[in-house]
C-alpha positions in Angstrom: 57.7 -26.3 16.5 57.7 -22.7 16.8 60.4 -20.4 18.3 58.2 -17.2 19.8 60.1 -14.3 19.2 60.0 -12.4 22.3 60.6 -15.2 24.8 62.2 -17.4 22.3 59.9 -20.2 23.6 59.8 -23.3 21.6 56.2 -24.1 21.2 54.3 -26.6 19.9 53.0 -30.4 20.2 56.3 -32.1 20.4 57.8 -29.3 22.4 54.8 -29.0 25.2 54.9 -33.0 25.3 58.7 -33.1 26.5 58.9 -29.7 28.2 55.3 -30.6 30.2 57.5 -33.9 31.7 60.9 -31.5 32.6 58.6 -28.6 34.0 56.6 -31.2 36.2 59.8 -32.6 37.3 60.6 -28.8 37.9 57.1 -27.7 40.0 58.3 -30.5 42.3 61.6 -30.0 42.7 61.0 -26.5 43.1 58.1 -27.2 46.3 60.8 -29.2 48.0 63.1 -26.3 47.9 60.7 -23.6 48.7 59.6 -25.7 51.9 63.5 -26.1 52.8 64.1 -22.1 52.2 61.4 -21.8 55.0 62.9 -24.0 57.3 66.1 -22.2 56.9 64.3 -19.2 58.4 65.5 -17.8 61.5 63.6 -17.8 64.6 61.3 -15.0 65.5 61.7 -13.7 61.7 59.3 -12.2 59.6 56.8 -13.8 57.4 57.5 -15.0 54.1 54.7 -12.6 53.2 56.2 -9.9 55.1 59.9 -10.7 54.3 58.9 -11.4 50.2 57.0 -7.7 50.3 60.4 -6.1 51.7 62.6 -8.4 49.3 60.5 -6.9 46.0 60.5 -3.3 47.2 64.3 -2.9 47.6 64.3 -5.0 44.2 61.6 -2.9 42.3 61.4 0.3 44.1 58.4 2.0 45.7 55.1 1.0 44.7 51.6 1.0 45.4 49.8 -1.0 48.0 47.2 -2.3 45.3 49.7 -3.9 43.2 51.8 -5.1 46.5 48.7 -7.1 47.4 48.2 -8.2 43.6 51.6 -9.6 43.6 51.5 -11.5 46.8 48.2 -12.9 46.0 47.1 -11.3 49.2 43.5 -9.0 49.9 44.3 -5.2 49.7 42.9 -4.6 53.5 45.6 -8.0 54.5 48.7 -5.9 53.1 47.2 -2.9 54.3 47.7 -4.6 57.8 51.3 -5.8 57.4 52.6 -2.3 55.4 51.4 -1.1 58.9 53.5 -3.3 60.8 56.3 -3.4 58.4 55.8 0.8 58.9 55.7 0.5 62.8 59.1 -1.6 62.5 60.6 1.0 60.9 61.5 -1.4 57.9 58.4 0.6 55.2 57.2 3.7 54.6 54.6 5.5 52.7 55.5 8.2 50.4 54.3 10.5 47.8 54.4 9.6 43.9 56.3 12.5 42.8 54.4 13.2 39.8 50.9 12.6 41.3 51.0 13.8 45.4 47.7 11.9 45.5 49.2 8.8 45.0 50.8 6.8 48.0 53.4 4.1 47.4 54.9 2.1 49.6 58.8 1.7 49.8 61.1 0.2 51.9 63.4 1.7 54.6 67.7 1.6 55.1 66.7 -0.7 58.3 64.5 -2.6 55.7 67.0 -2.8 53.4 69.4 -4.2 56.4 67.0 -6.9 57.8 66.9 -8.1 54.0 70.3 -8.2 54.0 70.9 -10.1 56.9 68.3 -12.6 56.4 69.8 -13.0 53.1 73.1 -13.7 54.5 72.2 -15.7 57.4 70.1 -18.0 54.8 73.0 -18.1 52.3 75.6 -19.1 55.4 72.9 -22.4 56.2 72.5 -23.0 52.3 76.4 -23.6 52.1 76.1 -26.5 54.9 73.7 -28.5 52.2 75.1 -26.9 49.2 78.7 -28.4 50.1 77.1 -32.2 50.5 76.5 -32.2 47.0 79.3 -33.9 44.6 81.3 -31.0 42.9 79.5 -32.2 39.7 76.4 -31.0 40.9 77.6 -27.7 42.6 79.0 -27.2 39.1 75.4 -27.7 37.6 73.6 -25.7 40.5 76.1 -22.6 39.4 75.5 -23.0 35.7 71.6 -22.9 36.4 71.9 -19.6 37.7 71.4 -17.9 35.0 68.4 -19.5 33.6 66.5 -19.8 37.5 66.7 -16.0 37.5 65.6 -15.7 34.3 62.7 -17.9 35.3 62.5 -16.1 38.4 61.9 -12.8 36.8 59.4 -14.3 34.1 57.3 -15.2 36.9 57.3 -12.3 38.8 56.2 -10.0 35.9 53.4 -12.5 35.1 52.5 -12.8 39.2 49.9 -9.7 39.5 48.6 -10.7 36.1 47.1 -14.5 37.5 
């Protein structure tokens, strides 16, 4: 086994074995909760597309609309569409680079930044119902994941424009 030394990833043939099994395990567990997080959508919302877009601009500041569409595994003319809409809601806006006026980014809007809020909140509130099913035990474990899912979480989205 070998510990990388910027991830601290153990690697190797006994290591890929058993964490191959627990990352499978994972993957599924993970598609059951991502189909749940869309049902907990409120009627009439945006799209995930749409509402994932807004979620990673107020996260990771203006960019531009190439690397939007990179990241959401979507064609440039498709985001082109929705950064219209999303502009025409008065939840995006383009804007200048400020070291290159040439280049446009994208960023997201205080009624952007509101919607995201609320559609945070209003997902969080429906989240509690199932979340306070569960046996304390696994509300414990649930909270002391935290850490490592948005750790995980944050791994994946600097690798997600590189796929």
């Amino acid at each position: 086994m070998i510990t990388t030394p910027v991830t601290g990833a153990v690697t190797g043939p006994v290591a890929s074995a058993a964490a191959g099994a627990e990352c499978e395990e994972l993957a599924g567990a993970l598609e059951q909760l991502v189909s749940m997080w869309r049902r907990l959508a409120v009627p009439g919302e945006l799209s995930s597309t749409a509402a994932f877009t807004l979620a990673r601009l107020s996260r990771d500041g203006p960019c531009r609309l190439t690397e939007l569409a990179a990241h959401e595994k979507v064609s440039q003319p498709a985001m082109t569409q929705l950064v219209s809409r999303l502009e025409g809601q008065g939840l995006a806006e383009r804007c200048s680079e400020p070291s290159d006026a040439r280049v446009v980014n994208v960023a997201v809007t205080a009624s952007g930044e509101e919607l995201i809020a609320r559609r945070r909140a209003a997902r969080a509130a429906r989240l509690a119902e199932f979340f306070a099913m569960l046996p304390e035990h696994h509300q414990a474990a649930l909270t002391s994941a935290l850490p490592a899912l948005q750790l995980l979480a944050e791994a994946g989205a600097d690798s997600g424009s590189r796929q």
